[in-house]
TIDOVO-875770 format. One line per field, with one value per atom (N, C-alpha, C, O): residue in three letters; x, y, z; atom name. Coordinates in pm, whole numbers. Layout:
residuo: ALA|...
x: X|...
y: Y|...
z: Z|...
atomo: CA|...
// end
This chain:
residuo: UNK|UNK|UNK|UNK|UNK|UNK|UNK|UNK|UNK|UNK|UNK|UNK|UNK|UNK|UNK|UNK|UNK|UNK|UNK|UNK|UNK|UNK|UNK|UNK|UNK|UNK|UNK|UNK|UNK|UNK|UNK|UNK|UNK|UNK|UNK|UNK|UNK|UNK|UNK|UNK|UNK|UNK|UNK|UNK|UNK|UNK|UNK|UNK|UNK|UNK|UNK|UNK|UNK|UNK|UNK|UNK|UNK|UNK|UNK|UNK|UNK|UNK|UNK|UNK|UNK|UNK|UNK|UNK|UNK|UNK|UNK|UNK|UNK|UNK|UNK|UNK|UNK|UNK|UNK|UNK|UNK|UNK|UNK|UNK|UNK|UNK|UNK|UNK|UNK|UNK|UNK|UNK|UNK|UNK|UNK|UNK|UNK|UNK|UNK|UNK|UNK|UNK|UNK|UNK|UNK|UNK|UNK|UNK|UNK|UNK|UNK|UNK|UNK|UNK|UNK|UNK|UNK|UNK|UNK|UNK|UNK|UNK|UNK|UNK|UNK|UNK|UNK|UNK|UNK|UNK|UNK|UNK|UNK|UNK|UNK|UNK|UNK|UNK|UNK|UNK|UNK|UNK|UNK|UNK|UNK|UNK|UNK|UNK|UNK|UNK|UNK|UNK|UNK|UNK|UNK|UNK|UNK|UNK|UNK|UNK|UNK|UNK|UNK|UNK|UNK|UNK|UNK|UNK|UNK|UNK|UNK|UNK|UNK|UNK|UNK|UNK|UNK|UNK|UNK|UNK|UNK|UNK|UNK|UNK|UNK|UNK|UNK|UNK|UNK|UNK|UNK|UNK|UNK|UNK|UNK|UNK|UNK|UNK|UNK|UNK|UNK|UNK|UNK|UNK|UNK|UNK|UNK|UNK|UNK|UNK|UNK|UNK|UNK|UNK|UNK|UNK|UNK|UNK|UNK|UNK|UNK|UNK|UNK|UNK|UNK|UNK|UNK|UNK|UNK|UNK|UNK|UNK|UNK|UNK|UNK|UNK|UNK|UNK|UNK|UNK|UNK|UNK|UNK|UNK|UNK|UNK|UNK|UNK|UNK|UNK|UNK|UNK|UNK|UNK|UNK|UNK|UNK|UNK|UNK|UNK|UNK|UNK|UNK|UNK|UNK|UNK|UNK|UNK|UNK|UNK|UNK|UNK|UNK|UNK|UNK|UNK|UNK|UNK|UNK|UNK|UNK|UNK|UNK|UNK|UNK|UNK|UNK|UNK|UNK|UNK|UNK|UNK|UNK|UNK|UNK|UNK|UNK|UNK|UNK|UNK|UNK|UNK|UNK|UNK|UNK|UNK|UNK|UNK|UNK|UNK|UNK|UNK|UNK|UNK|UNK|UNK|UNK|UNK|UNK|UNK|UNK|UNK|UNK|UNK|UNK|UNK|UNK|UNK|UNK|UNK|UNK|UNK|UNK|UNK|UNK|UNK|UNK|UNK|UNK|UNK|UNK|UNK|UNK|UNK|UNK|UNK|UNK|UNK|UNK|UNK|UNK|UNK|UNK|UNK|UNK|UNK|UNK|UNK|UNK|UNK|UNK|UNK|UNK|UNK|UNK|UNK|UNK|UNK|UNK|UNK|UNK|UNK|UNK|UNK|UNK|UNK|UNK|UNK|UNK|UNK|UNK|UNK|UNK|UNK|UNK|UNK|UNK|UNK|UNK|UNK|UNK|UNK|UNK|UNK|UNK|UNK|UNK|UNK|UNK|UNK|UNK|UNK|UNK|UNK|UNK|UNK|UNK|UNK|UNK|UNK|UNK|UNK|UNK|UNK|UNK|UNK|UNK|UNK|UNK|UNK|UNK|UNK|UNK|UNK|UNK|UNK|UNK|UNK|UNK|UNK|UNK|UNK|UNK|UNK|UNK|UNK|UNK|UNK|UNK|UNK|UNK|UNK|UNK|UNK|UNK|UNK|UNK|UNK|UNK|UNK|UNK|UNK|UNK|UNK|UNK|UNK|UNK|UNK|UNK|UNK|UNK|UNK|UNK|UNK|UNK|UNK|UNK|UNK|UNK|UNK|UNK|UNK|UNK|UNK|UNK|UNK|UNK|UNK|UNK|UNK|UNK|UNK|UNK|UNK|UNK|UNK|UNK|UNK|UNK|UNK|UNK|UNK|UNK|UNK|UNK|UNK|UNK|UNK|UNK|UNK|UNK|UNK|UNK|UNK|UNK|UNK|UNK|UNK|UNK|UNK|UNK|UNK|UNK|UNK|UNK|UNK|UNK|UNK|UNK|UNK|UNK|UNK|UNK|UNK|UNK|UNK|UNK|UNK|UNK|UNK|UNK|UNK|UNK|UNK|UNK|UNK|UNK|UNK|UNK|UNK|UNK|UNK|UNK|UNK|UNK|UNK|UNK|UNK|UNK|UNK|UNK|UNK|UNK|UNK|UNK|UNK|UNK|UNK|UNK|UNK|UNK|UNK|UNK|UNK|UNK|UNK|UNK|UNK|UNK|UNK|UNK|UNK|UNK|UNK|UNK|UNK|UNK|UNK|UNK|UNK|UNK|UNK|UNK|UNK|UNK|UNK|UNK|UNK|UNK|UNK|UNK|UNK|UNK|UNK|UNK|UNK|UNK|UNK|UNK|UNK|UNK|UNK|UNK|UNK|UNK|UNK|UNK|UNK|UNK|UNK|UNK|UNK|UNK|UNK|UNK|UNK|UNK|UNK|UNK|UNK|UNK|UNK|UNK|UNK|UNK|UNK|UNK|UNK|UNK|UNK|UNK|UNK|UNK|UNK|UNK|UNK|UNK|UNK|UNK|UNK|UNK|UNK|UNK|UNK|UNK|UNK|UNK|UNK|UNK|UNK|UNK|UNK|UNK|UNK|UNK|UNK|UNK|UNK|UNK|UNK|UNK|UNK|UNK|UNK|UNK|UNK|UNK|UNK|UNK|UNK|UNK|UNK|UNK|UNK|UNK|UNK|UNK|UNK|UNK|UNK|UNK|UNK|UNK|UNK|UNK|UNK|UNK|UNK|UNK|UNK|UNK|UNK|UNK|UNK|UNK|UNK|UNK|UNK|UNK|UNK|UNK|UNK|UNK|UNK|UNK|UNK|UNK|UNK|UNK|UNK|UNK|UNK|UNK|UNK|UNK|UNK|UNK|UNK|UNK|UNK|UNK|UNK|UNK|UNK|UNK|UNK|UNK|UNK|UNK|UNK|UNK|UNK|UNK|UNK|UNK|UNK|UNK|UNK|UNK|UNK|UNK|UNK|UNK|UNK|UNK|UNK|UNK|UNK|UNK|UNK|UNK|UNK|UNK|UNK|UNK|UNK|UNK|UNK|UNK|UNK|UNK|UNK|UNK|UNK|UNK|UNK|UNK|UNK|UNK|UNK|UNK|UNK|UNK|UNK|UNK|UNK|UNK|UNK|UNK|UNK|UNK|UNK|UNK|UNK|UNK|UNK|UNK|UNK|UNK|UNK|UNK|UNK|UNK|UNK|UNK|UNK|UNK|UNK|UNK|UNK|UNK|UNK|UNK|UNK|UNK|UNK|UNK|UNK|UNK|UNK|UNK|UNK|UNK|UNK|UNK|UNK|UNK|UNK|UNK|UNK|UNK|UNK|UNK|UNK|UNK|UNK|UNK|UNK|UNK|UNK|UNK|UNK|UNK|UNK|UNK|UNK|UNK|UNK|UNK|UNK|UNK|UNK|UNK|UNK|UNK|UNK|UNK|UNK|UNK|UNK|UNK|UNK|UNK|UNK|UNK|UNK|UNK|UNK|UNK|UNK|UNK|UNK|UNK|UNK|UNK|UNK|UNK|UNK|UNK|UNK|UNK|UNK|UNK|UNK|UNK|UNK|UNK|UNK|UNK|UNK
x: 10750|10690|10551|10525|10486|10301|10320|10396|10170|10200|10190|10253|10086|10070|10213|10241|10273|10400|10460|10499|10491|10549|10435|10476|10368|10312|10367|10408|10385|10420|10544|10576|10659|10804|10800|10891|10703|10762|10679|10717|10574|10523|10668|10699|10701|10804|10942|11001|10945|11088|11058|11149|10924|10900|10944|10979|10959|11052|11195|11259|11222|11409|11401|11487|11320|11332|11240|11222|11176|11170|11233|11232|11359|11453|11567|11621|11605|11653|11624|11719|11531|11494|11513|11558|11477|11498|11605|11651|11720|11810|11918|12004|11898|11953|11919|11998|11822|11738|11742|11685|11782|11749|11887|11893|12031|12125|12136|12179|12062|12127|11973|11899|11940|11815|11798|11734|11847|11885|11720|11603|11777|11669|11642|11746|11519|11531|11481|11443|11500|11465|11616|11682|11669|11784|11805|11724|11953|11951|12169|12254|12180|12329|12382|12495|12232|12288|12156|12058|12171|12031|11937|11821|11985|11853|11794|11672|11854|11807|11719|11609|11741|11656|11550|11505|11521|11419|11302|11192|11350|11259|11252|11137|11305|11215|11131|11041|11194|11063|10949|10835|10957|10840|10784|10663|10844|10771|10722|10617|10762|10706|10590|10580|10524|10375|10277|10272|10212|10099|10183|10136|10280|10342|10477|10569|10502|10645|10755|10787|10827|10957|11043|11147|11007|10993|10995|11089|10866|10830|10905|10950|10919|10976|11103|11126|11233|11331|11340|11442|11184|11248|11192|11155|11169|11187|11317|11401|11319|11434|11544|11581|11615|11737|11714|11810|11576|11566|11525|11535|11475|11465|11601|11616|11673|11791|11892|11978|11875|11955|11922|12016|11803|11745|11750|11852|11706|11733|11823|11785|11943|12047|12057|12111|12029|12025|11852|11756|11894|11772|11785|11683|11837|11878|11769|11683|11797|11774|11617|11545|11562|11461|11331|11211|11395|11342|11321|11250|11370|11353|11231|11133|11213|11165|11025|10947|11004|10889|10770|10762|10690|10570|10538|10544|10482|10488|10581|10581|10657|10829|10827|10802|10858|10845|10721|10751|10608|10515|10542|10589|10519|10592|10696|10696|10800|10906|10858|10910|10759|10721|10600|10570|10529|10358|10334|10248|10433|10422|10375|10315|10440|10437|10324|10306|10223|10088|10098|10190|9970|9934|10037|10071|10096|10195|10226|10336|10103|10042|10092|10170|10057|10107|10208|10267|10299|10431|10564|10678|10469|10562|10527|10599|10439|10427|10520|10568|10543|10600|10781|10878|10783|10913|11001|11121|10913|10950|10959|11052|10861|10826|11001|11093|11006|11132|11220|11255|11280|11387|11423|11534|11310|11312|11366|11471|11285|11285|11444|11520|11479|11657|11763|11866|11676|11808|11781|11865|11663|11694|11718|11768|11669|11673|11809|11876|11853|11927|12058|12155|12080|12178|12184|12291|12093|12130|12108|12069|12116|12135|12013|11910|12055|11889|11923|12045|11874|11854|11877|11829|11918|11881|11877|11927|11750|11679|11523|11470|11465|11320|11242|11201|11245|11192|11256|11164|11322|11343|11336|11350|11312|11299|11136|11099|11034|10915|10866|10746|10960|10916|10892|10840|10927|10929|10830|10775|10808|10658|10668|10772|10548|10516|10614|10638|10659|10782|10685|10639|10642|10569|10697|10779|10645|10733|10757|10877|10734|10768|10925|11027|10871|10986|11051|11113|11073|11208|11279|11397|11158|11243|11334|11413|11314|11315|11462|11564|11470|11627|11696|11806|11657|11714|11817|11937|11731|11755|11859|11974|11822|11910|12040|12159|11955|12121|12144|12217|12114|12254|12282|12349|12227|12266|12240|12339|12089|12065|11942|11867|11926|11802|11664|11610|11632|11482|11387|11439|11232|11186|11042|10947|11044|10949|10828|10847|10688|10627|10522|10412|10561|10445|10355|10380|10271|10126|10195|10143|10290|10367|10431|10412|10476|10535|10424|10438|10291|10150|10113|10098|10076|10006|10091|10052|10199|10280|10351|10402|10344|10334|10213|10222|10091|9946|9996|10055|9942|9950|10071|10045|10178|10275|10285|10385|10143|10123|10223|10245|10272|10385|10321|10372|10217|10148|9964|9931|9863|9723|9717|9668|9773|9703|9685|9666|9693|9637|9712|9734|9741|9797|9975|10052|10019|10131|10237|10335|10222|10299|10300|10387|10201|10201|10259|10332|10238|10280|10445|10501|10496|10662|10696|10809|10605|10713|10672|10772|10544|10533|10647|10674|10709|10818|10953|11040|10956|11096|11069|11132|11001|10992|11015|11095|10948|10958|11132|11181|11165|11329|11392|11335|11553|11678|11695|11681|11730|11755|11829|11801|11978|12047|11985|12072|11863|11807|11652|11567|11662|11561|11548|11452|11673|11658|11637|11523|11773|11763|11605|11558|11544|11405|11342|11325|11313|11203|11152|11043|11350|11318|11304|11288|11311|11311|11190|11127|11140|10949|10860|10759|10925|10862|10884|10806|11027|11023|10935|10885|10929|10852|10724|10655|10683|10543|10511|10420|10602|10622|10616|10512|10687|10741|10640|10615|10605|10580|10419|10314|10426|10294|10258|10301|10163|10122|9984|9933|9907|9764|9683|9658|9636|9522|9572|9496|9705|9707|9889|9976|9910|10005|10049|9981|10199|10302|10301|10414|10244|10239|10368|10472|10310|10405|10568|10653|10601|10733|10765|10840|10717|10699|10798|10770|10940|11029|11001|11071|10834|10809|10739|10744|10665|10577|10552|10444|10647|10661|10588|10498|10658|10596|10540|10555|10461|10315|10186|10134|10146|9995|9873|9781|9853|9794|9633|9635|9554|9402|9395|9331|9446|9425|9552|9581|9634|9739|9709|9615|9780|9729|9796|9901|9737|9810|9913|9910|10021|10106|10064|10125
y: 7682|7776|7814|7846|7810|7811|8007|8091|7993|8174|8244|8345|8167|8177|8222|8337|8142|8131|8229|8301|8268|8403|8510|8523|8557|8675|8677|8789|8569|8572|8592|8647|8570|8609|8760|8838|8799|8923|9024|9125|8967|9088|9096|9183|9011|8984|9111|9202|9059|9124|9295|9378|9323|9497|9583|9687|9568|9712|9677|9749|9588|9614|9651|9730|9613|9706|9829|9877|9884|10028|10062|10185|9993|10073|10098|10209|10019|10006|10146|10206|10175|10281|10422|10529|10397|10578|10576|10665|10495|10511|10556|10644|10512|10551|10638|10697|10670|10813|10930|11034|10931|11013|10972|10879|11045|11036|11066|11006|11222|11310|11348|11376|11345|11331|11399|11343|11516|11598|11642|11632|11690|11728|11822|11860|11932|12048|12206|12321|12155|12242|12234|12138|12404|12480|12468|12497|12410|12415|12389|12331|12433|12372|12302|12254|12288|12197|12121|12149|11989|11952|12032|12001|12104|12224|12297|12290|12364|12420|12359|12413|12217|12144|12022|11928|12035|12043|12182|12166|12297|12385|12396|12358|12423|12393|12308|12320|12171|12026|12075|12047|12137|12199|12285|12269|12392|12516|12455|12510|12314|12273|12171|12071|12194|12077|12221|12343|12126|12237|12350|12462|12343|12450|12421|12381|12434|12408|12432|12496|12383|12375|12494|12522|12579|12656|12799|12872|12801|12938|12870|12949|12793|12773|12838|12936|12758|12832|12973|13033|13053|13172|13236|13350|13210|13238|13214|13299|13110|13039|13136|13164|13203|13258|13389|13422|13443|13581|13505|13559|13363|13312|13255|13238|13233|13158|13321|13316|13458|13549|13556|13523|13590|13599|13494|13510|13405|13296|13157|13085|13171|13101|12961|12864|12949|12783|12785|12863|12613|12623|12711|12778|12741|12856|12970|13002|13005|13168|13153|13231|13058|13066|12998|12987|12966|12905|13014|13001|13101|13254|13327|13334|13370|13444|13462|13385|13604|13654|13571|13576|13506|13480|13513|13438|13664|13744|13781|13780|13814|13818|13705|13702|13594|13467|13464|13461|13464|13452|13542|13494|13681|13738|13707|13738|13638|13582|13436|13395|13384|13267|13247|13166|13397|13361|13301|13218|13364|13317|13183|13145|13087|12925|12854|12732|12968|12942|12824|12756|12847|12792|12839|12771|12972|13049|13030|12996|13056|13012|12910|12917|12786|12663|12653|12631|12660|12650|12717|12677|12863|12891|12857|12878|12816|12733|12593|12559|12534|12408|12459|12406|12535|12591|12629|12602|12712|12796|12637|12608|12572|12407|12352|12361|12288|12263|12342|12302|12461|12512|12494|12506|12467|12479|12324|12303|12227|12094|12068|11990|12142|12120|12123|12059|12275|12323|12260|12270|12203|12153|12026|11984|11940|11774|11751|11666|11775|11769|11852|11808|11952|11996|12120|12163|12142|12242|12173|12243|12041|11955|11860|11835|11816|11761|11640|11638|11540|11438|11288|11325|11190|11150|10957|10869|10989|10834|10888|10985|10787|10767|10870|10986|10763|10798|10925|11004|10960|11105|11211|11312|11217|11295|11319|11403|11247|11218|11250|11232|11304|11360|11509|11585|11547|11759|11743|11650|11899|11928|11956|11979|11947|11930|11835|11858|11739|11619|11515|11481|11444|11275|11242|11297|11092|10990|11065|11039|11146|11227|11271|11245|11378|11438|11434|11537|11305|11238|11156|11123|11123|11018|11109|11045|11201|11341|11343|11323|11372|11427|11265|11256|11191|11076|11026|11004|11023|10986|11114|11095|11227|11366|11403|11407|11434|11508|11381|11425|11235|11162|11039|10950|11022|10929|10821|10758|10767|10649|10628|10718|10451|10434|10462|10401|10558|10607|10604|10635|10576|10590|10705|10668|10824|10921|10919|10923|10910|10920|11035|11041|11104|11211|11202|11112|11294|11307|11263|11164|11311|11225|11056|10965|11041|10896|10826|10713|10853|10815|10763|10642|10901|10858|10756|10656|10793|10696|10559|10478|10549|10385|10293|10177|10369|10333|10283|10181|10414|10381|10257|10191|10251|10135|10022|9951|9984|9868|9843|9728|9916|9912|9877|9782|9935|9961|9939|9956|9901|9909|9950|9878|10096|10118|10268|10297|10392|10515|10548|10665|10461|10451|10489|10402|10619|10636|10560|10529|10522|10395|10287|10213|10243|10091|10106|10017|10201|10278|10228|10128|10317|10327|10130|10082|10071|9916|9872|9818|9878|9854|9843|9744|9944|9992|9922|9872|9925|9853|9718|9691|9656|9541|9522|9436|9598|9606|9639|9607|9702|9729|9718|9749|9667|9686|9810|9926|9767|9865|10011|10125|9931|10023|10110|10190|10136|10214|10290|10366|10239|10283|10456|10509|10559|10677|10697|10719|10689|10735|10694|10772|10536|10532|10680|10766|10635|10748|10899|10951|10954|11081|11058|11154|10939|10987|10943|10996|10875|10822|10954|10975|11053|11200|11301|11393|11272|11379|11319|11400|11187|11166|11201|11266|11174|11227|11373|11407|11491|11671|11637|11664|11597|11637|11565|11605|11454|11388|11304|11325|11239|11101|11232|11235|11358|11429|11395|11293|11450|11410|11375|11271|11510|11554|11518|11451|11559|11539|11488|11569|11375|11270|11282|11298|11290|11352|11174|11130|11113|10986|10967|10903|11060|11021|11072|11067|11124|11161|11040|11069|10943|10883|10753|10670|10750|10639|10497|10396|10529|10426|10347|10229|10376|10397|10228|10171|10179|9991|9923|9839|9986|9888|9950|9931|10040|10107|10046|10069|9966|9925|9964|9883|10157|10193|10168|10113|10206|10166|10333|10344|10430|10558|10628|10747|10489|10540|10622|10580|10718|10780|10695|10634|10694|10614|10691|10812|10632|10736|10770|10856
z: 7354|7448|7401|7285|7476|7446|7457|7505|7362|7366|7492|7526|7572|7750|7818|7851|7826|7862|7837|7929|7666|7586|7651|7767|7645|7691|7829|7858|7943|8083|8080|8185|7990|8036|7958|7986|7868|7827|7936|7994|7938|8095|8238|8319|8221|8361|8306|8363|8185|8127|8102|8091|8095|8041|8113|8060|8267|8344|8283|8207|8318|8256|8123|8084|8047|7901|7883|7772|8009|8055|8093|8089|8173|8234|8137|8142|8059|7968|7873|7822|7861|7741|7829|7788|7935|8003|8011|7938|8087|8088|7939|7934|7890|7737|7681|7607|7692|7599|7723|7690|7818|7939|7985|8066|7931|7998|8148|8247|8117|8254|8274|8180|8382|8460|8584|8673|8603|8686|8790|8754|8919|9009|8962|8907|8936|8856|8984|8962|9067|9218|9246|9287|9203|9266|9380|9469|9403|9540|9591|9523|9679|9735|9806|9807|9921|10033|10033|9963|10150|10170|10273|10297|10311|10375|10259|10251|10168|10039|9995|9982|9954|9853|9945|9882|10085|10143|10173|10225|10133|10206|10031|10008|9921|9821|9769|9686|9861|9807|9912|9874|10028|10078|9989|9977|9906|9857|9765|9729|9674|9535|9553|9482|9627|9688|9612|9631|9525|9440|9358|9373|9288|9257|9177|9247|9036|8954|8986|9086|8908|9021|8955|9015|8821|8744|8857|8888|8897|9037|9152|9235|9166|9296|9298|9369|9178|9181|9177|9209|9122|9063|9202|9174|9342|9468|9546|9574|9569|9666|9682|9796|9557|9533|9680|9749|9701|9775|9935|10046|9903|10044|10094|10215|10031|10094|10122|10211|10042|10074|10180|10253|10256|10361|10438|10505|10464|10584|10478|10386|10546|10478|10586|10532|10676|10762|10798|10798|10835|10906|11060|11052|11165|11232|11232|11314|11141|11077|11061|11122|10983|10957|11061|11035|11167|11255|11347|11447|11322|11394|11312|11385|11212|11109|11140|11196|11082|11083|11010|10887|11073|10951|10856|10759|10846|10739|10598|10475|10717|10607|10535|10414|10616|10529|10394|10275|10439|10383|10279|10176|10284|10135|10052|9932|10115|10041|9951|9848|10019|9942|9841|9753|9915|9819|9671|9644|9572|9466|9425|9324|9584|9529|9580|9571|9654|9651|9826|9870|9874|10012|10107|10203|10075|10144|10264|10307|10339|10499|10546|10641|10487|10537|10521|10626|10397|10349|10456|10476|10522|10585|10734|10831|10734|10896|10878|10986|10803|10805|10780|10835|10714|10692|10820|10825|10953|11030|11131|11206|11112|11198|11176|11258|11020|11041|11094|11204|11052|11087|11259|11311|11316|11472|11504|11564|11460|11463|11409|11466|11298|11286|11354|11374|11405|11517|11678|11767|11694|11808|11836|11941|11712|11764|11666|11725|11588|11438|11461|11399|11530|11569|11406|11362|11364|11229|11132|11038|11103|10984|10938|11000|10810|10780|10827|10840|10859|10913|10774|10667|10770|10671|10642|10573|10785|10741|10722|10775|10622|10647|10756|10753|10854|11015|11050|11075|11058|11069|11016|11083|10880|10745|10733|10651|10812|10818|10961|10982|11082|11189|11154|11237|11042|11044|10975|10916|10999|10961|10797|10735|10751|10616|10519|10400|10587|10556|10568|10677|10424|10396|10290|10217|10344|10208|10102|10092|10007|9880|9880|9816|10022|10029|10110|10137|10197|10234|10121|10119|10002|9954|9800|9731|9783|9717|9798|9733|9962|10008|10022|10077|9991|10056|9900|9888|9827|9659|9663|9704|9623|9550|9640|9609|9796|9841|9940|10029|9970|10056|9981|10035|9830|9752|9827|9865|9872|9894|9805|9768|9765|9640|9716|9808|9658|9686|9602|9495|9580|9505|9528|9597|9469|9460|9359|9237|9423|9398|9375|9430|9306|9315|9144|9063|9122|9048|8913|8862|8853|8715|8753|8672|8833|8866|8878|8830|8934|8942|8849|8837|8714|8621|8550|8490|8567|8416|8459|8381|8609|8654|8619|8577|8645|8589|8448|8411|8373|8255|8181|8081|8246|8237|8273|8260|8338|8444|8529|8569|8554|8644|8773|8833|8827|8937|8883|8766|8995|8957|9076|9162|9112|9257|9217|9099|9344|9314|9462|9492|9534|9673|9653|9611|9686|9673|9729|9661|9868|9919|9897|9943|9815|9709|9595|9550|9540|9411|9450|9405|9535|9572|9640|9638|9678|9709|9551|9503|9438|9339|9250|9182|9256|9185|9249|9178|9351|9433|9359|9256|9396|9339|9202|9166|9112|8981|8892|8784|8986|8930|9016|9121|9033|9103|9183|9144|9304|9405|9381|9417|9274|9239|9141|9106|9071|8952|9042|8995|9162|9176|9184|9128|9275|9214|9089|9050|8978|8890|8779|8697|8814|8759|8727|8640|8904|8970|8905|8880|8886|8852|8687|8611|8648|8455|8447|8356|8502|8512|8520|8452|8634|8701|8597|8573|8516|8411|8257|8179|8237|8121|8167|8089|8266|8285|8273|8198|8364|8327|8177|8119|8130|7953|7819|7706|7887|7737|7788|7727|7873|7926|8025|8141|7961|7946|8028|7980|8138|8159|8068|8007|8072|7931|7796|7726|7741|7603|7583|7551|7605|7561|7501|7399|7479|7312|7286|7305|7265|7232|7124|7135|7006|6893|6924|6835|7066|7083|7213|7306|7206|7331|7297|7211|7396|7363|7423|7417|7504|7538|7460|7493|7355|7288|7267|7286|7236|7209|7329|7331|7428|7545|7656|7777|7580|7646|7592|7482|7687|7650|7706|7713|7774|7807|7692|7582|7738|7627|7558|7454|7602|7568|7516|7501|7489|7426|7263|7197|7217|7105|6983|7003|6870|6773|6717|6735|6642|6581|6447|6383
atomo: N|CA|C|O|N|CA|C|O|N|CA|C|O|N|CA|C|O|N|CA|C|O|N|CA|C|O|N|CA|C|O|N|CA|C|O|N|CA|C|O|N|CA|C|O|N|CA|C|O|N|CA|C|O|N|CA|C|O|N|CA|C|O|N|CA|C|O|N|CA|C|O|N|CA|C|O|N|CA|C|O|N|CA|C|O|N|CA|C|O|N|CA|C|O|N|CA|C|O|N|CA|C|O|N|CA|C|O|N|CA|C|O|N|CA|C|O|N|CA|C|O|N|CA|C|O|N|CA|C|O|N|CA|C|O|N|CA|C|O|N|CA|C|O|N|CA|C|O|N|CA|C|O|N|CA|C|O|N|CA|C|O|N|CA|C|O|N|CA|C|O|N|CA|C|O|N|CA|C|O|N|CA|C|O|N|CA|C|O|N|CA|C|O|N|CA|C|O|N|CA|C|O|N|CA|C|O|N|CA|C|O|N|CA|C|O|N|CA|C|O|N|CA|C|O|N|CA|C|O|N|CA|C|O|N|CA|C|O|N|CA|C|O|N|CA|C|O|N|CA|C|O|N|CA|C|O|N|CA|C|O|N|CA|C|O|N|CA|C|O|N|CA|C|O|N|CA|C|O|N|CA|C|O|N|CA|C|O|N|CA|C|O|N|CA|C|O|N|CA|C|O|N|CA|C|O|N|CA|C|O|N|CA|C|O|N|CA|C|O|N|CA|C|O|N|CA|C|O|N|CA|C|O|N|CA|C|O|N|CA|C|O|N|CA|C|O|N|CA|C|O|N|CA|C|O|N|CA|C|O|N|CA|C|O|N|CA|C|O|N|CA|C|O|N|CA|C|O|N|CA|C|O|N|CA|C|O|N|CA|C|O|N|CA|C|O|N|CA|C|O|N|CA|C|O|N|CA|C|O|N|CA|C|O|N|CA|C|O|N|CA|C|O|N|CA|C|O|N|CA|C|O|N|CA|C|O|N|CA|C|O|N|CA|C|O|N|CA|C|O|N|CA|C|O|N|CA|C|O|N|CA|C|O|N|CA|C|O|N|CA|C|O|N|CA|C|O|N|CA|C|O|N|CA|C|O|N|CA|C|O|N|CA|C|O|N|CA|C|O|N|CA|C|O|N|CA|C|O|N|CA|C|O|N|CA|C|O|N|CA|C|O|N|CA|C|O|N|CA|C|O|N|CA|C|O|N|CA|C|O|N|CA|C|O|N|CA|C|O|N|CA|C|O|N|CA|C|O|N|CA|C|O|N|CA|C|O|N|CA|C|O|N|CA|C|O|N|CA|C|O|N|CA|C|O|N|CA|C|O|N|CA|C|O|N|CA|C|O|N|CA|C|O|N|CA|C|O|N|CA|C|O|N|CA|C|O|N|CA|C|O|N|CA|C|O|N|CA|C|O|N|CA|C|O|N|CA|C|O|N|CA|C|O|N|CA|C|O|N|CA|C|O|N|CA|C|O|N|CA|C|O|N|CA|C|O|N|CA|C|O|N|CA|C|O|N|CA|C|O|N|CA|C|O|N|CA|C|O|N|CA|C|O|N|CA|C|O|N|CA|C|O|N|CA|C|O|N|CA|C|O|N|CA|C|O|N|CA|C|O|N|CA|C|O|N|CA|C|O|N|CA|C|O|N|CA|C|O|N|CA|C|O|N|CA|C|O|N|CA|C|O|N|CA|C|O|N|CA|C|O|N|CA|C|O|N|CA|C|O|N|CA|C|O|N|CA|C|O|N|CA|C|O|N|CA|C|O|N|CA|C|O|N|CA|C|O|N|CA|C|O|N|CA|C|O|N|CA|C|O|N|CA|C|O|N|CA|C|O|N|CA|C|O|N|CA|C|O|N|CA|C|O|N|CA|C|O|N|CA|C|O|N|CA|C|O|N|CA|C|O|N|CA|C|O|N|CA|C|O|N|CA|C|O|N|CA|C|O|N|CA|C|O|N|CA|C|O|N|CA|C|O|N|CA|C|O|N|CA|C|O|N|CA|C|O|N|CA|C|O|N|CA|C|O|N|CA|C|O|N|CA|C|O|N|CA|C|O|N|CA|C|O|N|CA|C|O|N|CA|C|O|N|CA|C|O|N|CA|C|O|N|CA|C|O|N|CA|C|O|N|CA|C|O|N|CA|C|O|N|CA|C|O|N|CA|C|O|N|CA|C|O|N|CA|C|O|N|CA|C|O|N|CA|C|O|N|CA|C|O
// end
């Protein structure tokens, strides 16, 4: 085997032995946005656009006492709402899209979240993220989520050479098995929160560290 060759089957082979490493080192890989049903953990993947999932939870608990279906909240005061949510920042919009769905639930949806693609992407403040966010977490189909950590650390992994979130997400389909594609997604989204850091990279805590050939990788 010419070294040509060897560099070309081990580039081919590096997601399965990325997948390989999250999966093992990242047993349990949990959604970290509180929630019980899939209405819950859509109107928090709405509240968590610009905003941790940290403040988000430490809202939700007084928005869900208060408007407990979509129903309820499809009724609701603007305001009211809006104080119940400000903390998680762009309040305004958050609760225009909030009050958008709840209406859009109860009238086309019958109360319930919807759960294809194309329909998860007709409500308001609902893009690819966060259908693929309810599609992956609450109806257990393979989804792959792309947001600002799955970004950087597909880049940096050559996983992807794009910046395009919907290339980014078939990038990745392609790159791993259908069946891994949730669980990927979210341990890609949490190494990026935790460790493949923007600004400053825990490099030396990094289990990718072997088969990361970013140029700004830090030395150990």
């Amino acid at each position: 085997m010419t070294s040509r060759t060897s560099r070309t089957v081990q580039a081919a082979d590096r997601p399965s032995r990325i997948a390989k490493i999250l999966f093992s080192t990242m047993a349990d890989a949990m959604m970290e946005l509180t929630h019980r049903s899939p209405w819950e953990l859509l109107a928090a993947t709405i509240l968590s656009a610009q905003c941790t999932d940290r403040r988000v939870n430490q809202v939700t608990p007084a928005l869900f006492a208060r408007f407990r279906t979509p129903i309820e909240i499809a009724q609701a005061k603007p305001a009211e709402l809006e104080a119940l949510i400000k903390p998680t920042g762009f309040y305004k919009s958050k609760a225009k899209h909030l009050i958008g769905c709840g209406r859009m639930l109860s009238e086309r949806f019958c109360g319930q979240v919807p759960a294809t693609m194309e329909e998860l992407t007709s409500l308001p403040g609902v893009g690819r993220k966060t259908a693929n966010v309810m599609l992956g977490t609450a109806f257990n189909q393979p989804a792959v989520v792309v947001d600002t950590h799955v970004k950087r650390v597909a880049n940096r992994l050559n996983l992807t050479k794009s910046d395009d979130p919907e290339r980014i997400e078939r990038d990745l389909q392609q790159a791993f098995s259908r069946n891994q594609w949730t669980g990927l997604a979210q341990r890609l989204l949490l190494h990026g929160r935790y460790v493949c850091l923007a600004r400053s990279p825990k490099c030396e805590n990094c289990v990718l560290y072997d088969v990361c050939h970013w140029k700004g990788k830090h030395p150990r």
